[in-house]
N, C-alpha and C positions, 0 to 999 in steps of 0.2 A: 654584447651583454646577453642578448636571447638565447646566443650559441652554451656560456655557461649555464643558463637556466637549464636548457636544453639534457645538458650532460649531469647536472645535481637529479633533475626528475629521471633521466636513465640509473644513476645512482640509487638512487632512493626506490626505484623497481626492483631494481639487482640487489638489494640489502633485504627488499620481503623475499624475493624468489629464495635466499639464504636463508632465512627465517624461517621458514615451512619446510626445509630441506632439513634445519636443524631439529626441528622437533618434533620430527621420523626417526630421525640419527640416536643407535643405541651402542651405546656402550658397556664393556662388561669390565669390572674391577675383581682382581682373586687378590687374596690376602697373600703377603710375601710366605706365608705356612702353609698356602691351598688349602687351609680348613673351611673358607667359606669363598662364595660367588656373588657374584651381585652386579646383574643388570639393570642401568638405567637406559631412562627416553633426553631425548635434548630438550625438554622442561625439569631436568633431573628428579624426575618420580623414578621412584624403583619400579621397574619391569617384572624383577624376579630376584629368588633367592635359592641359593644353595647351598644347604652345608651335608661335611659329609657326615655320612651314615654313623661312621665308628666315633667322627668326634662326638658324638649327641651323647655316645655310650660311655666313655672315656673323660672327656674334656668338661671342664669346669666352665659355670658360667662366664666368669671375669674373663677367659679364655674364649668362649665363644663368641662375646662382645663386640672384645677389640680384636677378633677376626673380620668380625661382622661391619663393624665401623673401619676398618683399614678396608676394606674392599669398596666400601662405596666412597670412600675417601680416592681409591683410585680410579674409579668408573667415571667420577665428577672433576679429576683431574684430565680425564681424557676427552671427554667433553668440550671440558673449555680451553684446552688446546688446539683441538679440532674447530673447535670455532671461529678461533684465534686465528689458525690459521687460512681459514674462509673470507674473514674479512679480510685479511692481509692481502692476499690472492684479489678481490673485489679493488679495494684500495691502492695498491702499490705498496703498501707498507704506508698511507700517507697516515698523520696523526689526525682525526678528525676531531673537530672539539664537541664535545655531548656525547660521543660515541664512547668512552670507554667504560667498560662493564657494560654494557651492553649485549656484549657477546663474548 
């Protein structure tokens, strides 16, 4: 009975030490058009932004938008795949229960 206590408190060490790893961890999302960039942190706060120069001159709002919004839509998808795959790695793939969305 000790021995699984044992292994849940190395667990539950090993899931903070991932925790503080993730949100260091930054990811960057480009819109499928490259008119915009967008790094986030693994709290998914934007880090930063980029757009290009010509589109500011050229491109329409409604176009700069949903540049804008598809790149952090992909920085936030890679995020929480990366995380996904952290715990997996921690886990074995097991399904823990309270655990998901979590990470």
């Amino acid at each position: 009975m000790f021995g699984e206590l044992g292994n849940l408190m190395k667990m539950q060490s090993e899931i903070r030490k991932i925790q503080k790893t993730l949100k260091k961890m930054e990811s960057v999302g480009i819109s499928d058009d490259g008119l915009a960039s967008i790094t986030v942190n693994g709290e998914f706060e934007i880090v930063s932004v980029k757009i290009d120069e010509d589109v500011l001159k050229t491109a329409d709002k409604r176009q700069i938008e949903k540049a804008v919004s598809h790149a952090y839509n992909k920085a936030a998808k890679s995020n929480k795949e990366a995380s996904a795959a952290k715990m997996k790695e921690l886990t074995g793939g097991l399904k823990i229960p309270g655990m998901d969305g979590l990470f």
